[in-house]
N, C-alpha and C positions, 0 to 999 in steps of 0.2 A: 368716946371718939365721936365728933362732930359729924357730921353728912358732907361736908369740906374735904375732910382728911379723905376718906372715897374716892380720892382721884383713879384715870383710868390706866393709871400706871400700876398704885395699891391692887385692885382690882386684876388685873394682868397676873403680878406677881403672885398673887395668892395662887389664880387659874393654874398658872403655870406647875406651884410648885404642889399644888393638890397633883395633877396628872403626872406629875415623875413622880410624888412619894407613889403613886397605883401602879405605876408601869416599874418602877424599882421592886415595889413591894410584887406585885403579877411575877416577876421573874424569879424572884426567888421563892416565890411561892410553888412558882412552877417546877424551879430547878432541881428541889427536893425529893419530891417522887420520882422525876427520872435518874435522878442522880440511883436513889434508893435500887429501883427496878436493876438498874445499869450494874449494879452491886450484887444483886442475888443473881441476875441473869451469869454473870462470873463467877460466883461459885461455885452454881449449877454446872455450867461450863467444865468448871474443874473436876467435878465429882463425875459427871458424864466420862471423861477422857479416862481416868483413873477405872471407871466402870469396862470402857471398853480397852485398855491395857490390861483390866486380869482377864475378858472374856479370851481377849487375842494370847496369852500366856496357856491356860486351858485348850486353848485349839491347837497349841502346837503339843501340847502334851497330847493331848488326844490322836493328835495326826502321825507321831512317833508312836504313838502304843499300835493305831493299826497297820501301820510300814512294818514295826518289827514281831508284833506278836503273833499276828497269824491268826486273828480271830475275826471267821469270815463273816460274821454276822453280830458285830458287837452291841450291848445295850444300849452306851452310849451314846449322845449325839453333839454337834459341833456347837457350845453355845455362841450363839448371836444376838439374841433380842435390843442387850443395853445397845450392841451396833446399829441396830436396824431404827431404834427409839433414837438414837442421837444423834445420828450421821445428819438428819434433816436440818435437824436448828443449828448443828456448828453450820451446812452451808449455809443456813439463813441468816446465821450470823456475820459470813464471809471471811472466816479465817482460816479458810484451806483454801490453796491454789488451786486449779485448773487439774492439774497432775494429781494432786492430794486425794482431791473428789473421786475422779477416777480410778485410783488405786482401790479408795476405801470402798465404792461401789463396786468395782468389780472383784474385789474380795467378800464381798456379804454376795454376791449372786454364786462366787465358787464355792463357797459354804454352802448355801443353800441347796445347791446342786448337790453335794457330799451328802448330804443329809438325808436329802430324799433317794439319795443311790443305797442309801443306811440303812433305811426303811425299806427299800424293794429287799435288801440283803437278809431283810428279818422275815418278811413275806414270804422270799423264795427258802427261807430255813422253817421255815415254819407249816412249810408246805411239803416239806421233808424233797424238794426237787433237788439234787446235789449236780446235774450240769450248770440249771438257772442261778444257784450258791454260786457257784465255782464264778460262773462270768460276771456275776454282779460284785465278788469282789475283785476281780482285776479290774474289772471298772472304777471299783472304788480306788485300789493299791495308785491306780494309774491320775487318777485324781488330785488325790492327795499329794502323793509327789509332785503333780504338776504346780499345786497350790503353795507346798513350800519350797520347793528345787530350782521349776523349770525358772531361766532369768531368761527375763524378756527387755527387748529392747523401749520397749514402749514404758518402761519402767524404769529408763535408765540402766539396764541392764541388773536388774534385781528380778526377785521373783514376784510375786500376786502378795503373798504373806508380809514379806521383806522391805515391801514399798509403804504397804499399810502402817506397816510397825513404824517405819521413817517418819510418814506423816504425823502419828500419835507423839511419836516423840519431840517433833516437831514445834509439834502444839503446848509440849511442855518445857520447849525450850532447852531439850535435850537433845544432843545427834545421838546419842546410845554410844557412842564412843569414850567415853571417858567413865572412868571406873565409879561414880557418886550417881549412874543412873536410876531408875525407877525400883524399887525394892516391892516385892509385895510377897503377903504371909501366905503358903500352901504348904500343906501336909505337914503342918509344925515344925515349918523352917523358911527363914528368909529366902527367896530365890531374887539374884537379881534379872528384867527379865531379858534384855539385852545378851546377856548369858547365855539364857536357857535356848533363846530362839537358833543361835549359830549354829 
């Protein structure tokens, strides 16, 4: 190629198409890790929600065994954690409502509350005091019912439990209404938990 052929049009077109193959090739260079990231963060996602559907299944089993059993100072406690670990990034993620949030928030604070009312019930048993027993569990009995029972309007007229569980289902694209909902394995047997919760 002559020094002629060089014109400043050649020249141009080269410039040009050098900075779109960079900025073509930059973008989908780019787009790959976030694509990627965007991919495990939904899994996550999924495995998180699934996490806190069997913790919220166990709470109501646990909330039924102390309504009906009668044991004023049980071993047991309400699990939360996968709630408390994940309730952060789905909102950081932005896929609960306004509503959603606050259900699911103020269901991990009445749990919490039950919990530590669990603990003072194992203190005051353990203390052999049976007035301080006695009041710490209708504190507790009155808890718990309020947690899965009482419907509140602020809830749409559901209860603290009931709204939570809407939201999770939600998220999975479930209303819990229709017989194909969420299944998971306890005590060596299918429960569905839509079921269990009514």
């Amino acid at each position: 190629m002559s020094m002629g052929s060089l014109t400043p049009d050649v020249l141009w077109a080269g410039a040009l198409g050098a900075v779109a193959g960079a900025v073509i090739g930059g973008v989908i260079g780019s787009s790959i890790p976030l694509w990627w990231a965007w991919r495990l963060r939904k899994i996550e996602r999924g495995g998180a929600i699934t996490a806190m559907h069997i913790e919220l299944f166990r709470v109501v089993i646990n909330l039924r065994m102390l309504i009906g059993d009668g044991v004023m100072a049980p071993l047991y406690r309400l699990p939360i954690g996968m709630t408390e670990q994940a309730l952060p990034k789905l909102v950081g993620d932005g896929v609960l409502d306004g509503s959603e949030v606050y259900a699911l928030v103020e269901y991990v604070n009445r749990v919490e509350e039950l919990n530590r009312g669990l603990d003072r019930a194992g203190q005051a048993h353990a203390s052999k005091d049976d007035p301080w027993l006695a009041t710490e569990f209708a504190r507790n009995l009155a808890k718990a019912r309020e947690l899965l029972d009482e419907k509140l309007e602020r809830h749409g007229g559901r209860s603290v439990f009931h709204a939570a569980e809407a939201a999770l289902f939600r998220l999975e694209g479930d209303d819990g209404d229709d017989e194909d909902g969420v299944w998971v394995w306890d005590l060596g047997q299918m429960h569905r938990l839509k079921k269990i919760s009514e």
